[in-house]
N, C-alpha and C positions, 0 to 999 in steps of 0.2 A: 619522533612523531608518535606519539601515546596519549590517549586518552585522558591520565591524568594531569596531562602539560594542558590539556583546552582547560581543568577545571582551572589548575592554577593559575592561569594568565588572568580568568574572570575574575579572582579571587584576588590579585594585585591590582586589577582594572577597575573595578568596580563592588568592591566585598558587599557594602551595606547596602549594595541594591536588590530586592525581593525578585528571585530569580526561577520560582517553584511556588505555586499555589497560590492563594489567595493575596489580593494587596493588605488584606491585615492579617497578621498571624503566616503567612508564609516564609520559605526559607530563603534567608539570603544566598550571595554566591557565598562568604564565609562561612557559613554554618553548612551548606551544603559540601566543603572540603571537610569539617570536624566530621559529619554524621559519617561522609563517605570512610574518614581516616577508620572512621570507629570502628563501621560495620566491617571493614577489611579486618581487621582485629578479631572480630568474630569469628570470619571465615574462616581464617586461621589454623583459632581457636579450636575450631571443631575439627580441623585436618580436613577438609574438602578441595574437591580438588575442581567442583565448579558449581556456581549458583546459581539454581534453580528458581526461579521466577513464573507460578501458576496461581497469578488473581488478577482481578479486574486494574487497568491503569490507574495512579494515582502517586503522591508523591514519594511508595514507597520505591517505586521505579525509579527514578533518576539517583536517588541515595545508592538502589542494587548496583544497578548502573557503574556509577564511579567506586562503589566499596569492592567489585569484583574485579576492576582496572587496579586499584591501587592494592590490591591481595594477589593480582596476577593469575589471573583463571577466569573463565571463561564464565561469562553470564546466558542463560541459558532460558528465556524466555519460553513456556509451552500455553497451548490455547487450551484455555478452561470448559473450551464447549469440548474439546473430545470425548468421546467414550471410554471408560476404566480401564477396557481391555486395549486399546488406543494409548492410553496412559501411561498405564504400564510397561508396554512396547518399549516406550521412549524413557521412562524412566529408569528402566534395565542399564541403559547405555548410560547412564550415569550413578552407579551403586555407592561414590563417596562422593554425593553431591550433599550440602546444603538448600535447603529449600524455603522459599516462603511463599506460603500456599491463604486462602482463602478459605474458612472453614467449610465449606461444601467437599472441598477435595482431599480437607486432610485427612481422610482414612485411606484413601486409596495410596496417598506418598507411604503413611507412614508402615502399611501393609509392605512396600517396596524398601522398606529398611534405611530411608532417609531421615534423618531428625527435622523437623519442621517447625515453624513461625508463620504465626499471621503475620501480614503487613502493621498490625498495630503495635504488635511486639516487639517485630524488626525495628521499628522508628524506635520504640521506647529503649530497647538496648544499643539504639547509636546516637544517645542524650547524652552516654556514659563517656566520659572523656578517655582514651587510650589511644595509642598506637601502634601502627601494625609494623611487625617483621620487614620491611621495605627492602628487597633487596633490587638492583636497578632489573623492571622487567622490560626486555625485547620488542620492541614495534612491531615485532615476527609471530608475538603471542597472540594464542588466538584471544577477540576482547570480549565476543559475540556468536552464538549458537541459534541462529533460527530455522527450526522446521518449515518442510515444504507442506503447502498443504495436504500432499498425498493423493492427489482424487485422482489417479488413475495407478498409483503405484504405492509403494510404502515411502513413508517421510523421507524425505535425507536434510542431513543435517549441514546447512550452507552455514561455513564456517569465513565469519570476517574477521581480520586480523585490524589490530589496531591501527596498522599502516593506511589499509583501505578507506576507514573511517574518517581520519583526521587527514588523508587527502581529498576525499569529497568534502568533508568542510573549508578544507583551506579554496578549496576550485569553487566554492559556490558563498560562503560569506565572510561580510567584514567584521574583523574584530571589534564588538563597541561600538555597530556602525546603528546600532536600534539606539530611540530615547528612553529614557528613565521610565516614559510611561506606557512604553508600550507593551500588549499582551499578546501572546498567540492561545488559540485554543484547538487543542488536539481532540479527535473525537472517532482516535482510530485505536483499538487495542496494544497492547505491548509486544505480542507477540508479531506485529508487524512490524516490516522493517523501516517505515514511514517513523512509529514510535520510537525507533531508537535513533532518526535522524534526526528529529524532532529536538528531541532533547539537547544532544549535542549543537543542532546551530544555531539555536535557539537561545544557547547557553552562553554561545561563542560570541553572538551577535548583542548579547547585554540585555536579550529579551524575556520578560514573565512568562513562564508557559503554565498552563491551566488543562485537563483533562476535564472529558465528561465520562463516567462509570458505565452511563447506560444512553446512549441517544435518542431522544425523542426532537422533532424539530420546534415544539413548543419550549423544552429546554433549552434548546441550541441556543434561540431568538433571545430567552429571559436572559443566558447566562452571557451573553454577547454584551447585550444594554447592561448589565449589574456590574460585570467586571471591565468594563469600558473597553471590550478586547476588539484590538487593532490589525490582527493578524489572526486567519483561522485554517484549517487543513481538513479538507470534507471528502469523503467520497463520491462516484456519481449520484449514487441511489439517496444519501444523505441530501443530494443539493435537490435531488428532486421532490422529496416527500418538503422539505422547505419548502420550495415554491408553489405547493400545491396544499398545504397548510392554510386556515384560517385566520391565525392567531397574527397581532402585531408583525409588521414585517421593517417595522424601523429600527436600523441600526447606525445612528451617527457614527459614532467611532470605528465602523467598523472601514478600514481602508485598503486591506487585501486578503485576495482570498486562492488559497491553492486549492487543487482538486486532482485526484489521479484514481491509478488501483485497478480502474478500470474502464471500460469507453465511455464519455461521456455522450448521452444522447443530443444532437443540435437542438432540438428543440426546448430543451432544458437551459442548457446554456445561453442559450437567446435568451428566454426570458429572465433568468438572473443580469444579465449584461441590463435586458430595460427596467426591472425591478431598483435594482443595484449602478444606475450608472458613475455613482463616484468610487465604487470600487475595484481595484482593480485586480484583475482576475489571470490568475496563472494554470495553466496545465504543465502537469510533471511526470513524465515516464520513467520510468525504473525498474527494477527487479530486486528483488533480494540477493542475489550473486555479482551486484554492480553496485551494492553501498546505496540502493534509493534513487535518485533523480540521475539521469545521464544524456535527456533533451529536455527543454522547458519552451511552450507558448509562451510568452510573456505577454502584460496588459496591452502594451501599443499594438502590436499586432490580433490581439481580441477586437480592440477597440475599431482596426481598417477592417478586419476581417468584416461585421457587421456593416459598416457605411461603404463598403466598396458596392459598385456596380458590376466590375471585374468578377466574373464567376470561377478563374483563378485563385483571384485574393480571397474570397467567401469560403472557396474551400478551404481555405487553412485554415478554418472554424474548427474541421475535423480532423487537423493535424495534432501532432504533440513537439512541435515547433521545432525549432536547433537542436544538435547535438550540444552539449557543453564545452570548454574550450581543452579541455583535461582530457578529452574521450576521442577515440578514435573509431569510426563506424562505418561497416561497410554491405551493403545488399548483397548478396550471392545467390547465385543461381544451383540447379539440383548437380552441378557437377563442380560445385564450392567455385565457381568462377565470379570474379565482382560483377556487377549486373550496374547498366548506366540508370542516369535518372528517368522515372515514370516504371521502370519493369520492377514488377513483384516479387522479391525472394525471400529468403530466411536473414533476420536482422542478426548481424556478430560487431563484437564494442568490445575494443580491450583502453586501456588506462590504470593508474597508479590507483583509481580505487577499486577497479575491477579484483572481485575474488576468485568467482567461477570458482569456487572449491568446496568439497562434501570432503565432512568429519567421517575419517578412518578412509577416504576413496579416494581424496587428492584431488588435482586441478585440471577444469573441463576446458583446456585451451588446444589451438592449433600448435604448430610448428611455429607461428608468428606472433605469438600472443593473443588471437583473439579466442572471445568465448562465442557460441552460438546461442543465441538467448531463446530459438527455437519460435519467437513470435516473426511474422510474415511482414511484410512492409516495401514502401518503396520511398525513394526521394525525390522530391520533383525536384525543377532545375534550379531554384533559388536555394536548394537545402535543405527542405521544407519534408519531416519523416511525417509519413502515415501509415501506423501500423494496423492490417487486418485481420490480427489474431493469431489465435498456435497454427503453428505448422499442422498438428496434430489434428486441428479441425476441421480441415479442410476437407470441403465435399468433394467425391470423386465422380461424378456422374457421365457413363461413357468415357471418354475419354479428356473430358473436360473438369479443369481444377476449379472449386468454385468456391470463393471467402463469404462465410456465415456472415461477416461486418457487412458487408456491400448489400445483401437483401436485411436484412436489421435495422439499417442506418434508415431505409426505404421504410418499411412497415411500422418502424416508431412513430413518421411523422403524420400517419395517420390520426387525426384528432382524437378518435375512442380510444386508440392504442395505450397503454402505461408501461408495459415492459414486453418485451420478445424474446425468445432464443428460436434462432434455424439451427438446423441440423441434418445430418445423414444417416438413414436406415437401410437397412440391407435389402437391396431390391435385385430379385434373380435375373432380370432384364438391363436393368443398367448400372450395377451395381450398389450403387447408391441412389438412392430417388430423395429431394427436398422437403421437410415438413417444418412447421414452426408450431412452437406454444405461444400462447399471446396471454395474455391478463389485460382484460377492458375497465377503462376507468367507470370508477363508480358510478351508478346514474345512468351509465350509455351502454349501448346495442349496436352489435355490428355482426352483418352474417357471414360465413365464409367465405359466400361467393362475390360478393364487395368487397371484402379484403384483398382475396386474390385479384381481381380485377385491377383496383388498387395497385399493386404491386406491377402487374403486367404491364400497366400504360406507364412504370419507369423503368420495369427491368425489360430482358426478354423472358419469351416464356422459356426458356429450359430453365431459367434459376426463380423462376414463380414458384414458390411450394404449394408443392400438389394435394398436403393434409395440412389443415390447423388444428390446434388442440385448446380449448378456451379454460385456462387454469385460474385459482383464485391467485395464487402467487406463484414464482421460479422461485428454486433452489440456489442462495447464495449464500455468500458466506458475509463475516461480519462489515469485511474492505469491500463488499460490492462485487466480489468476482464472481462469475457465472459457474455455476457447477453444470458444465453444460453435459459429462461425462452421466451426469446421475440423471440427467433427463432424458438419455436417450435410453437407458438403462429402464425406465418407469416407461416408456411409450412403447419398450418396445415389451416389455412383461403385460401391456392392456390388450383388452381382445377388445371388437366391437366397433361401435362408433365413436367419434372424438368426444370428449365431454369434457 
């Protein structure tokens, strides 16, 4: 089970079919095993001992991809938005790496004593027909290096081994099982781990994949209709600036659409569901330390979810559906005990593509194999996971545990609302006391004492936050996650009244 068995099987399966980029001028799956053969040749070449991947996605990624599978060393995807000193950091831990970088960052690589390539170079040097060194590499090898985002600690580096990868592909797609015409369009960076599964099942499944460099939902819409793309992968924040976008919102072709990363707001989803109703619409949870997806909403149940009367069924709106049939999951309580359906604990999942492991620190499992994936969740009685965030975030107020998702979920569906983060500040009296940022859609007005009100007539008052903060935007990152660590950090550095 090795990553360059999924190319080669595409590659006897289906060679001449355009597998990477555009329908004209793109690479086949053939030419994608030459360029990978080639680049491995490189890697080589230069004695590296892992590739470095710091630029925006595009087709030089999937070439990186299979030339560091078939060179046998790790690809090692980093985020271009860091800061040098950030950079660096991370760079350190790789001093005989290979890199292809984007000219904005190559000074900072090449300060760190990396030899470097643009992406355009890289392609141009794996036109060149060679051969690499092949010696048989290990399913054991690491195939993938992706940094944590760090925002509460320093990066670690979640190491996946090739075994991980190529069993989340076997547990979630069919060989060959896409048509000739079908496209997916990725519009999530590389350094996520979304992008590197992208590729792969995508590859596996006989399908065109397409990246967009920089997202705008005007883009998204044009390059959906122009490349006739059939399959697309969005974050929440992406699905929502789309549906609140002016621009054309037709898309024939367009027939499923996944979406993860982060929570998705109901109210967003609703309306793509009546926007979009022939398409159909997946939610996918995952982590980086589980190879990507490890429960999936599927369309039918999007689709009862909406037309149910059952405030049961409705709720699975705000679920992230089944586990997988590869995955093994269990709620636990604060003394690691399983915890039955409906009670809230810390979510832990072991499986064959389960990694749970950090470069140079080893593997974050039990005695039983599982990992603790540290997000909060419970199962209702059909199986049905809802998860309500980090452990980590959880407000402590008195002596009551309180999930930032459950007042969120509430104050999104406020009409003026567009985004929220709650949170917990240090309060001498209760330890924690409740406050929320909010961001009001453009055009509208809402005062704090309506909002809170709002909130009150669904929550109770002790989980009503008792400050708002009215911001032009939150703090996220590119996938949509909430930097909720840096907003409590800025609320709590402001004197004064909320602004």
């Amino acid at each position: 089970m090795h990553l360059t068995m999924l190319l080669e099987m595409a590659a006897d399966g289906f060679g001449d079919r355009v597998v990477v980029g555009p329908r004209a001028g793109g690479l086949t799956a053939s030419g994608l095993v030459a360029r990978a053969r080639s680049g491995a040749a490189m890697v080589q070449e230069a004695g590296a001992d892992a590739l470095v991947y710091l630029a925006v996605n595009g087709p030089a990624f999937p070439v990186a991809m299979f030339a560091a599978a078939h060179a046998g060393v790790p690809l090692v995807p980093l985020n271009y938005r860091l800061g040098e000193d950030q950079l660096r950091d991370l760079l350190a831990k790789h001093p005989r790496a290979i890199a292809i970088v984007d000219p904005s960052s190559r000074d900072v690589v090449e300060q760190a004593g990396i030899a470097c390539l643009d992406p355009s170079e890289w392609l141009a040097g794996t036109e060149a027909s060679r051969e690499p060194d092949e010696a048989a590499v290990p399913e054991e090898t690491a195939a993938v290096i992706i940094y944590t985002s760090g925002t509460t600690s320093a990066p670690k580096g979640v190491l996946l081994r090739h075994a991980n990868l190529v069993s989340y592909v076997f547990g979630t797609v069919e060989f060959a099982g896409a048509a000739e015409s079908e496209a997916a369009l990725v519009s999530v960076p590389p350094y996520h781990v979304a992008a590197v599964a992208n590729v792969i099942t995508n590859l596996f499944a006989g399908r065109r994949t397409l990246v967009l460099e920089a997202f705008t939902p005007e883009q998204w819409l044009e390059t959906v209709r122009t490349e006739a793309v059939t399959n697309a992968l969005v974050v929440p924040t992406m699905l929502a600036r789309i549906m609140d976008c002016e621009a054309d919102m037709e898309v024939p072709s367009l027939r499923a659409l996944a979406y993860g990363g982060a929570p998705m707001p109901a109210p967003v989803i609703e309306r793509a569901l009546g926007t979009w109703p022939h398409v159909d619409f997946v939610n996918a949870y995952g982590l980086t330390e589980t190879s990507s997806t490890v429960a999936v909403l599927g369309p039918e149940e999007h689709r009862a979810a909406v037309a149910s009367n059952d405030a049961r069924v409705r709720a699975r709106l705000s679920s992230v559906g089944r586990v997988l049939p590869g995955i093994d999951l269990e709620i636990r309580g604060a003394a690691d005990e399983p915890l039955e359906p409906g009670r809230t604990g810390r979510i832990c999942v072991r499986g064959e593509q389960v990694s749970a492991e950090y470069a140079g620190i080893g593997r974050a499992v039990d005695e039983r194999g599982f990992f603790d994936t540290r997000d909060e969740g419970y199962l209702d009685e059909e199986g049905y996971l809802f998860v309500g965030g980090r452990v980590d975030d959880t407000i402590i107020r008195g002596a009551e545990n309180i999930a930032p998702a459950e007042i969120e979920e509430v104050l999104v569906r406020h009409p003026a609302v567009l985004d929220v983060v709650v949170f917990g500040v240090r309060d001498q009296d209760w330890g924690q006391r409740i406050e929320a940022a909010v961001v009001v859609r453009p055009g509208m007005a809402i005062a704090e004492e309506e909002l809170r009100g709002f909130a009150r007539d669904i929550l109770r008052s002790s989980k009503t936050p008792e400050r708002f903060w009215f911001w032009d935007e939150l703090p996220r990152t590119e996938t949509g996650k909430l930097l909720r660590r840096r907003v409590v950090e800025q609320v709590e550095s402001l004197q004064g009244e909320p602004v």
